[in-house]
C-alpha positions, 0 to 999 in steps of 0.5 A, a space after each residue: 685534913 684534921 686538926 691533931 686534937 680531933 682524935 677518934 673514939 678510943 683513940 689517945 688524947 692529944 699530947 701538949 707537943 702535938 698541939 704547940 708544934 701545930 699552933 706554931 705552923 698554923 696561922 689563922 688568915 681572913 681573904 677578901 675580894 674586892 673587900 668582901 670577906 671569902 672565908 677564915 683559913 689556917 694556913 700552914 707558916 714558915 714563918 714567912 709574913 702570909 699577909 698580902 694585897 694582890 691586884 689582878 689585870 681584871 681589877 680584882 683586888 685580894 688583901 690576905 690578913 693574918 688574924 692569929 691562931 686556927 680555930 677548929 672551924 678553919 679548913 686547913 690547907 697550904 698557901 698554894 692551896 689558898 692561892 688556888 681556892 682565891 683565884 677560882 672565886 
């Protein structure tokens, strides 16, 4: 998935609406396992608090922070989505 404001050559620039409403259904998480940092994310919000810490049966600890805006250097994707990538690390 792309962010609204990479637009492709020759194509029109974003407007100010696209970018306010994807800032206010992204939120930028950290993720740690066992308190080393796996990636930065934005997340896609409903405005639910995303930030959480998860213990396993394995005694894996996850803690997700929630640290602001996406910048364009985050993948995008879902909390699912993050859920699942966490779990497979």
């Amino acid at each position: 998935m792309k962010y609204p404001w990479e637009v492709e050559p020759g194509k029109s620039m974003l407007s100010i609406d696209t970018y306010m409403a994807f800032m206010d259904s992204h939120v930028r998480v950290r993720a740690f396992k066992n308190g080393v940092q796996l990636g930065t994310f934005s997340i896609t919000s409903d405005g639910t608090d995303l930030g959480a810490e998860i213990s396993l049966q394995n005694g894996a600890l996850y803690k997700i922070v929630v640290s602001g805006h996406p910048i364009t250097t985050d993948p995008i994707m879902t909390p699912e989505e993050l859920a699942n990538y966490l779990l497979t690390k």
